[in-house]
C-alpha positions as CSV (number, residue, x, y, z in Angstrom):
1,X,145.0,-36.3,-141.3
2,X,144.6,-39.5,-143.9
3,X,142.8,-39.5,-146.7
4,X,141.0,-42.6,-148.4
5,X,143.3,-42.8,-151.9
6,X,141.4,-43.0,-155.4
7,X,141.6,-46.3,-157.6
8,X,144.0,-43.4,-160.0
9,X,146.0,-42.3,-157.3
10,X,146.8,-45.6,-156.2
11,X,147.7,-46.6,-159.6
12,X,150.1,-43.2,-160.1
13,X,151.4,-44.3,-157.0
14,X,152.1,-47.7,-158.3
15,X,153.2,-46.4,-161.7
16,X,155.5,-44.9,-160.0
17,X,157.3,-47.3,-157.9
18,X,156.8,-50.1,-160.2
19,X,158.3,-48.2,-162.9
20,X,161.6,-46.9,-160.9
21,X,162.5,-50.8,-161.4
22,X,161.8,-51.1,-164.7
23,X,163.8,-47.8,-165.4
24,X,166.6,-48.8,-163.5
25,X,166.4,-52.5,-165.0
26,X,165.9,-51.2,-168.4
27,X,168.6,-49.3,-168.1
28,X,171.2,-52.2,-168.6
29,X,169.6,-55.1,-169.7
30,X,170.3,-58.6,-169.3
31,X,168.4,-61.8,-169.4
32,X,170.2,-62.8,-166.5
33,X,169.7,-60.4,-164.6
34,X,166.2,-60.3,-165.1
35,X,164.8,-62.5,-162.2
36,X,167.9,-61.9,-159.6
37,X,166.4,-57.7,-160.1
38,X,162.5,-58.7,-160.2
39,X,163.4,-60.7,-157.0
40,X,165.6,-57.6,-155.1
41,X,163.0,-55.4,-156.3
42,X,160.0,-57.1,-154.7
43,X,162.1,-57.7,-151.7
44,X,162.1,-53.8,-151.1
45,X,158.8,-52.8,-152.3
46,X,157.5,-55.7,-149.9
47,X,158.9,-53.6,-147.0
48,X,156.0,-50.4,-147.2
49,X,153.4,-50.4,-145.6
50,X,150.6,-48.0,-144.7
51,X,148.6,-46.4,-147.5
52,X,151.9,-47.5,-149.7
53,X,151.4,-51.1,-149.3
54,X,148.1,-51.0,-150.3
55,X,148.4,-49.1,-153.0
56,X,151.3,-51.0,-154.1
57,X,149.7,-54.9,-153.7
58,X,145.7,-53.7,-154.8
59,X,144.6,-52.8,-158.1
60,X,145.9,-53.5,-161.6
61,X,149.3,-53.5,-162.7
62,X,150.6,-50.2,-164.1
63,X,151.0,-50.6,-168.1
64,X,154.6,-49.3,-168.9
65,X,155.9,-49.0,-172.2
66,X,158.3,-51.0,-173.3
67,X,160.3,-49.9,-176.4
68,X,162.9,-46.9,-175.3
69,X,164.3,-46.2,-172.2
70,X,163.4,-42.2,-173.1
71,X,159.3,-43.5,-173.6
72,X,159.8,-45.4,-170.2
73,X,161.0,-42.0,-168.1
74,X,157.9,-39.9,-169.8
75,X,155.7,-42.2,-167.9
76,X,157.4,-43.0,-164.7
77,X,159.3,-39.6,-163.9
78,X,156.2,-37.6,-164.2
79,X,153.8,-40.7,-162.0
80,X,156.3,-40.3,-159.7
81,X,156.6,-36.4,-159.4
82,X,152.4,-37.0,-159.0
83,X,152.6,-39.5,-156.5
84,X,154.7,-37.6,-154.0
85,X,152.1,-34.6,-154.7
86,X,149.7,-36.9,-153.9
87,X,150.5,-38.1,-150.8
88,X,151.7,-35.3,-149.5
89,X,148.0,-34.0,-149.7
90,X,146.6,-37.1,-148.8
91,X,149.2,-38.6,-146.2
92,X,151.9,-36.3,-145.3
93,X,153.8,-39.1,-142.9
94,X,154.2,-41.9,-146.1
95,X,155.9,-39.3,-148.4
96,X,158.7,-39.8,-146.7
97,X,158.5,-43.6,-146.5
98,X,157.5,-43.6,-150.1
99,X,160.5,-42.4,-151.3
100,X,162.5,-44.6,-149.0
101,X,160.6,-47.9,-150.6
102,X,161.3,-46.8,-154.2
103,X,165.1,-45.7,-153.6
104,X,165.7,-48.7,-152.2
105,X,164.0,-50.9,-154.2
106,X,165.9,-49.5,-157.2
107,X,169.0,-49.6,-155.8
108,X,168.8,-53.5,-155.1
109,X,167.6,-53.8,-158.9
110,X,171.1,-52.2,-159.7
111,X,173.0,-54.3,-157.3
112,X,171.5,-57.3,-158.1
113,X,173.3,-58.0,-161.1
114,X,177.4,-57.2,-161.6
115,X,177.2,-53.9,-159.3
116,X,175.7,-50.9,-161.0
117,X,176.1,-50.0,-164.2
118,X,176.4,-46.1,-165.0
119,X,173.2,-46.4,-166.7
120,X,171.9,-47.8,-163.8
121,X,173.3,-44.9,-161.8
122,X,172.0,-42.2,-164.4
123,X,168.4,-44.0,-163.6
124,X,168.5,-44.2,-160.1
125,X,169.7,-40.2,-159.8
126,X,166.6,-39.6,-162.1
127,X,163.8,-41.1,-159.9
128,X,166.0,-39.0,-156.8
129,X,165.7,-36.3,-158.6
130,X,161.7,-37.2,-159.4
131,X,160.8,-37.8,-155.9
132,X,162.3,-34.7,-154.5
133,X,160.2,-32.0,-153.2
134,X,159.8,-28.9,-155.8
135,X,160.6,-25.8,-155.8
């Protein structure tokens, strides 16, 4: 059964996904890069739907920081820990689906540009690891 998501939880929820591009991005930077990822990245996260897509497309914007690639995982890692927590309370069928979106939406951030980068990698095994199911 579906629950209505909270203005928060759709936030964590877009903290989350919005921030697994910017980690991977961040990762190895480049301006040109820049729009060829932003572009791959909305691509993928245009592709949810269901209590993902509107979570991702209402709402403010997550604030991420911006100064070290360590300060960026302390928000995201944890938001998206939380959002899998939350939706597998609140809709079991899109924590699948949720996952899905955000792996592939970072993975086309670290293709966009030159292939991936082991940095990129190292960023994109992170948010795997985030997203899994604990113990």
């Amino acid at each position: 059964m579906e629950q209505r998501l909270t203005d928060e939880e759709r936030l964590t929820i877009k903290t989350g996904a919005f921030g697994a591009v910017f980690l991977v991005s961040n990762a190895d930077p480049g301006v040109l890069g820049v729009i060829r990822e932003s572009i791959a990245a909305s691509g993928a996260l245009a592709d949810a739907s269901g209590a993902i897509k509107e979570a991702l497309t209402t709402g403010p914007l997550p604030r991420l920081p911006r100064d070290s690639q360590l300060e960026i995982e302390s928000v995201v890692l944890p938001a998206l820990r939380q959002a899998v927590l939350i939706l597998r309370e609140k809709s079991p069928p899109d924590v699948e689906a949720y996952r899905s979106v955000v792996l592939a939406a970072a993975d086309r951030v670290a293709r966009a540009h030159d292939g991936v980068a082991p940095a990129e990698a190292a960023a994109i095994d992170q948010i795997r690891v985030a997203l899994a199911e604990p113990a």
